[in-house]
C-alpha positions as CSV (number, residue, x, y, z in Angstrom):
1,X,-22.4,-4.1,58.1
2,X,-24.4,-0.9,58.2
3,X,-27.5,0.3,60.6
4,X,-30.3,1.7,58.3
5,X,-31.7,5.1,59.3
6,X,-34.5,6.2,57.9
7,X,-34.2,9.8,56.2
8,X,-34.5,12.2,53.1
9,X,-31.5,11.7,50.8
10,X,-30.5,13.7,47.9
11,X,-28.1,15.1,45.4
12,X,-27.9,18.0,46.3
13,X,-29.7,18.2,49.8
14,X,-32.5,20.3,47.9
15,X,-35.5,18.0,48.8
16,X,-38.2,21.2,48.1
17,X,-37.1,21.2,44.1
18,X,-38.1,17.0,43.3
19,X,-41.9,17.6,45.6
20,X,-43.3,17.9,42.3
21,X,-41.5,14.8,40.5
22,X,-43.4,11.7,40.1
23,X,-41.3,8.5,41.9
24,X,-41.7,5.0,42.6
25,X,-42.0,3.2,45.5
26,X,-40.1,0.6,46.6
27,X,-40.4,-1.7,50.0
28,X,-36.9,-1.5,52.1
29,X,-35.4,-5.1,52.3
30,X,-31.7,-5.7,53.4
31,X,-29.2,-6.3,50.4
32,X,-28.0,-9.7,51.4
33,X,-31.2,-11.2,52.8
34,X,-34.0,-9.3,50.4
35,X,-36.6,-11.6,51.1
36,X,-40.4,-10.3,51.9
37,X,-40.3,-11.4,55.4
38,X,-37.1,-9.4,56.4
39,X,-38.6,-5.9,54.8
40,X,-38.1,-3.3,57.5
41,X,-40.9,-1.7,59.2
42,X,-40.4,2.0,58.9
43,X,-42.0,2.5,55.5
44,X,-41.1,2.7,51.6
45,X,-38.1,4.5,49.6
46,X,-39.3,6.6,46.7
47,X,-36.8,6.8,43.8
48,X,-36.7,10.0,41.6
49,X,-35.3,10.7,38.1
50,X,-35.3,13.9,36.7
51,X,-33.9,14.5,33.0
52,X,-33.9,17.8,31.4
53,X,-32.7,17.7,28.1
């Protein structure tokens, strides 16, 4: 079992190159229990794609 922390995560640890990159927004629910009711407090993840090519 892990403790969620809330924080920036990246790639690469450049969070200043994706500011400009569209994502969506997601509610934070635990894995093995991802029901509404159980959604953590702290907020939204936003997940970002980028393809060049």
């Amino acid at each position: 079992m892990a403790d969620f922390r809330p924080r920036l995560i990246t790639l690469d640890g450049r969070n200043d190159e994706w500011k400009d990159i569209d994502g969506s927004e997601f509610p934070l629910r635990p894995a093995l229990d991802p029901d509404t009711d159980h959604e953590y407090s702290v907020g939204q993840t936003t997940v970002k794609a980028f393809h060049d090519g």
